[in-house]
C-alpha positions as CSV (number, residue, x, y, z in Angstrom):
1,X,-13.9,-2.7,-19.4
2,X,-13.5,0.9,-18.2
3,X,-15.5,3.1,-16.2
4,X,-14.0,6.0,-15.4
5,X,-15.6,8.2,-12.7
6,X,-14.9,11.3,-11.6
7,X,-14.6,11.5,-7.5
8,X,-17.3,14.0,-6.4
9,X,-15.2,16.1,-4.3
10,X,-13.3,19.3,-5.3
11,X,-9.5,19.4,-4.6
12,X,-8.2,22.5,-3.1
13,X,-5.1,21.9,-1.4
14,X,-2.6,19.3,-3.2
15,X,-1.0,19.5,0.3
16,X,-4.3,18.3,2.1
17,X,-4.6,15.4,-0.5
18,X,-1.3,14.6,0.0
19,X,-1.7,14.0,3.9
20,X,-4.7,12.3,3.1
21,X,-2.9,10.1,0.9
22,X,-0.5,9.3,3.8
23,X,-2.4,8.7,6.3
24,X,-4.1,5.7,4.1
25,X,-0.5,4.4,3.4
26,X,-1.4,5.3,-0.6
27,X,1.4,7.0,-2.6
28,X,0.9,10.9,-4.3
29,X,2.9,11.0,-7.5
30,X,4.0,14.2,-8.0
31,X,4.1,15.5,-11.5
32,X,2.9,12.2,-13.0
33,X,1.3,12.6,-16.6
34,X,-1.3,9.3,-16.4
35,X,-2.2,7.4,-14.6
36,X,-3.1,3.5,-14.7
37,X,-6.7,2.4,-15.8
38,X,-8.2,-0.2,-18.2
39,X,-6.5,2.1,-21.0
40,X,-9.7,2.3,-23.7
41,X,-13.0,3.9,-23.8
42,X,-15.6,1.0,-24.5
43,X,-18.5,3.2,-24.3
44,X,-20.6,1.2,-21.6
45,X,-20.9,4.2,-19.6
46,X,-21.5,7.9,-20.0
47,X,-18.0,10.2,-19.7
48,X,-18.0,11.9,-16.3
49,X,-19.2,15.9,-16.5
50,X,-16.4,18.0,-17.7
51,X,-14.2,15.5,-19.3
52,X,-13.8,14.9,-23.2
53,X,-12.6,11.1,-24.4
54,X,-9.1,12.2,-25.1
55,X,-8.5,13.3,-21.6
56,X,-9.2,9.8,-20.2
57,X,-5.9,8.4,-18.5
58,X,-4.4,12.1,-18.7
59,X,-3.6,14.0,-15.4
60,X,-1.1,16.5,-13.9
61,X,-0.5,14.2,-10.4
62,X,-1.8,10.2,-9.8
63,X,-2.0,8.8,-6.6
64,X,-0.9,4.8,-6.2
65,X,-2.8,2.7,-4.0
66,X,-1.3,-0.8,-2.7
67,X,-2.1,-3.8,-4.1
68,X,-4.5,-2.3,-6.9
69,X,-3.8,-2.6,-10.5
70,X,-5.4,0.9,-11.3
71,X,-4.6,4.3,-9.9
72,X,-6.2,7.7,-9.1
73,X,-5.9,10.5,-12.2
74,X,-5.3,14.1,-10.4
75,X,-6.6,16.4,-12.9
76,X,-6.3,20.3,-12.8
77,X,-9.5,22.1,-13.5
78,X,-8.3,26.0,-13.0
79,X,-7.1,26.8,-9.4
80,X,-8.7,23.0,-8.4
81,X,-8.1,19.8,-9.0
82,X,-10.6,16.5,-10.0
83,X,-10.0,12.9,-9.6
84,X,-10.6,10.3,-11.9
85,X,-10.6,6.8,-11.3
86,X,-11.3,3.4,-13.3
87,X,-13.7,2.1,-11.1
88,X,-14.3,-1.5,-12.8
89,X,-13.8,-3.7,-10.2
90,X,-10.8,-5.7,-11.5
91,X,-9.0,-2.5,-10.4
92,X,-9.1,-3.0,-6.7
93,X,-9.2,0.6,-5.8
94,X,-13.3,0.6,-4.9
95,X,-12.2,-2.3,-2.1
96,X,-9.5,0.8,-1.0
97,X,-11.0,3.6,-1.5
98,X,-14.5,2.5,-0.6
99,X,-17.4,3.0,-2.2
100,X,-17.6,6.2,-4.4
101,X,-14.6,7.2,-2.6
102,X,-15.5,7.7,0.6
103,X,-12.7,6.6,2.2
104,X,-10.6,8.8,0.0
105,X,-13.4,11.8,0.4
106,X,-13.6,11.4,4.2
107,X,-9.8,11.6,4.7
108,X,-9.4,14.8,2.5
109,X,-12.1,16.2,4.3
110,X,-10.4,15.6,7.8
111,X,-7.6,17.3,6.3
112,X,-8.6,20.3,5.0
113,X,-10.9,20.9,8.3
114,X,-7.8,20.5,10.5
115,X,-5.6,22.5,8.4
116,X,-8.3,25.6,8.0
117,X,-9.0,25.7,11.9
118,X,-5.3,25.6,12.7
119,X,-4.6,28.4,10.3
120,X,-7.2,30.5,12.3
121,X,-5.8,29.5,15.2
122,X,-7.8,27.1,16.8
123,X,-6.7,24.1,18.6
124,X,-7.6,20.6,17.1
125,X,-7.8,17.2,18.2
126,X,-8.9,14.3,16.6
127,X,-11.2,11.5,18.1
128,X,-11.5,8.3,15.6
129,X,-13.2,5.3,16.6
130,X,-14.0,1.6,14.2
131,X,-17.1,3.8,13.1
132,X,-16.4,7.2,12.6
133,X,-14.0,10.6,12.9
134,X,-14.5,13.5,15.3
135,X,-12.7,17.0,15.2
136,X,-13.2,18.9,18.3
137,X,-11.9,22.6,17.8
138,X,-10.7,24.8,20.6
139,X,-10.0,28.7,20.7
């Protein structure tokens, strides 16, 4: 079955996502044109906003994530990009990604930060602990 959700989370930065995507050991695949999910619309599920049925499994990048059957669409939507994911749990990619992709949300978000404040020229370090991710920024 498929269940393609779109990841609530605007890309700006390929470059951030792509750091992101290191850091969790998962793989950007530049320039890929689809990417890997149950490959039919059943219809058990509304489309996500924005997307039309002949768009599903369609992207301009994927990103690969170990041990999971299905993989991470990385779809253009003008100057930003939207991910789409298969997230029927014979998959695997919820267990990676964590729920509605926070895992995958959080590390983007880490990135992005550190990149914005080091462009204006502040100092940042980076405090992680089992529970959670601090940035502390410094003039």
């Amino acid at each position: 079955m498929s269940h393609i959700a779109k990841i609530e989370l605007e890309i700006l930065s390929l470059e951030d996502l792509k750091s992101a995507c290191k850091i969790l050991g998962f793989s950007f695949q530049e320039d890929q044109k689809a990417y890997q999910w149950y490959g039919r619309w059943v219809g058990d599920s509304p489309l996500p906003e924005g997307i039309n049925l002949e768009e599903l499994g369609k992207c301009d990048h994927a990103i690969r994530v170990p041990e999971c059957v299905y993989e991470i669409g990385v779809v253009r939507r003008g100057s930003k990009y939207v991910l789409l994911w298969d997230s029927w749990h014979t998959g695997g990619l919820e267990q990676k990604i964590g729920k509605d992709a926070g895992i995958l949300k959080q590390a983007y978000s880490v990135e992005r930060i550190k990149r914005e404040a080091k462009r204006k020229s502040y100092q940042v370090r980076e405090i992680r602990n089992e529970k959670s991710i601090r940035l502390v920024l410094r003039v």
